[in-house]
matplotlib code that plots the C-alpha trace (Angstrom):
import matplotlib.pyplot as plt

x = [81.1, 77.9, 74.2, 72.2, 68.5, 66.6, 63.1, 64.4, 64.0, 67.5, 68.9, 72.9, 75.9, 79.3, 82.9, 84.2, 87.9, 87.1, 84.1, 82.6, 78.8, 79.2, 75.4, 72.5, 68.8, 65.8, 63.7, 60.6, 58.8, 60.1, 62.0, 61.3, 62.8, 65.6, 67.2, 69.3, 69.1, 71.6, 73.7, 73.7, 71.6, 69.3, 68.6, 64.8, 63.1, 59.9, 57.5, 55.5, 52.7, 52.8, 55.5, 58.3, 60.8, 63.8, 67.5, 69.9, 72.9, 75.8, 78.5, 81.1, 80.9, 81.0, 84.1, 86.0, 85.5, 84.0, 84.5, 83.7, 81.7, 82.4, 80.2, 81.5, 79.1, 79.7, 78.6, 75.8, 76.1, 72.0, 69.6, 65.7, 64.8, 61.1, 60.6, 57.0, 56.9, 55.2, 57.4, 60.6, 58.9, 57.7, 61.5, 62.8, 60.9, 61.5, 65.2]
y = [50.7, 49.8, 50.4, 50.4, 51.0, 51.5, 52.4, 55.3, 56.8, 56.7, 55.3, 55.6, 54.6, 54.3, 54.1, 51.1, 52.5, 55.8, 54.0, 57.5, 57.7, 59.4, 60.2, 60.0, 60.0, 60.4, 57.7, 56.7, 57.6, 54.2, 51.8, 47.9, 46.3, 47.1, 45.5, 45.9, 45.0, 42.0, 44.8, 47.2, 50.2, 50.4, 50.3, 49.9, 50.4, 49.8, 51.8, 50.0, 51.8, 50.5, 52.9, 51.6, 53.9, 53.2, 54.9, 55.0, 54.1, 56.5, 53.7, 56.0, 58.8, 55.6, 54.6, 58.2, 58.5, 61.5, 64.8, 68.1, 70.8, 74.1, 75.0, 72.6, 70.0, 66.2, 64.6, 62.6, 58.7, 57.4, 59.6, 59.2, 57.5, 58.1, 54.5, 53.3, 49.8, 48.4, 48.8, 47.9, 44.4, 43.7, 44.2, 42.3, 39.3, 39.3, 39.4]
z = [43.5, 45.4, 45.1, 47.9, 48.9, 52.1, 53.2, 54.7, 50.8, 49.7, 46.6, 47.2, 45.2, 47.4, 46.7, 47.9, 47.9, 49.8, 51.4, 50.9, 49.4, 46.0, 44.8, 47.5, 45.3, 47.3, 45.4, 47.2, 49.9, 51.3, 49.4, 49.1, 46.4, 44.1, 41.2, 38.2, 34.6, 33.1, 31.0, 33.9, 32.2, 34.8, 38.4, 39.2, 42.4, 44.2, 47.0, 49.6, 47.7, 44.4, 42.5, 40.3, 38.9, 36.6, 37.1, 34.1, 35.2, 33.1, 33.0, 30.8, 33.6, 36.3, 34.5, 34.4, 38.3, 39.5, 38.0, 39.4, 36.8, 36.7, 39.5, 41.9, 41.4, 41.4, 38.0, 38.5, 37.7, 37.9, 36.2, 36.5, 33.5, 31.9, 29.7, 28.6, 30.2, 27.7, 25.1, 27.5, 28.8, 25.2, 23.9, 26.3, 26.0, 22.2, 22.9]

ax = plt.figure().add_subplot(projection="3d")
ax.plot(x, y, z, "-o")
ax.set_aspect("equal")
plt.show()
């Protein structure tokens, strides 16, 4: 698998074996920067204007593959995650 980010708003995860993109998030307006964390948990991205947001990243559904729900819809790997940044940065420098 592969994360990628553009300005033209997309977040994307690919499948390097089908080469096929696998979950397309519309993130930002634009998208500058993108990283993730050193236990890959979290993807975070940044807007020319200022905005950071955090994705979770669900490594147990990354590591089933992709499953289908009863609807017909793909299970989604990176989920918006709310997190006071405070209390993340604080933690993390403690550790």
């Amino acid at each position: 698998m592969i994360l990628t980010a553009s300005k033209d708003n997309f977040l994307k995860l690919w499948d390097l074996s089908t080469q096929h993109c696998i979950q397309t998030i519309v993130a930002h307006s634009e998208i500058w920067s993108m990283d993730v964390d050193r236990e890959q948990t979290f993807v975070l991205t940044g807007s020319g204007e200022g905005e950071l947001k955090v994705w979770q990243i669900d490594n147990k559904a990354l590591a089933e593959g992709l499953k289908e729900s009863g609807s017909g819809e793909v299970m989604l790997i990176l989920r918006q995650f709310k997190i006071n940044f405070t209390e993340y940065v604080v933690s993390r420098l403690q550790k």
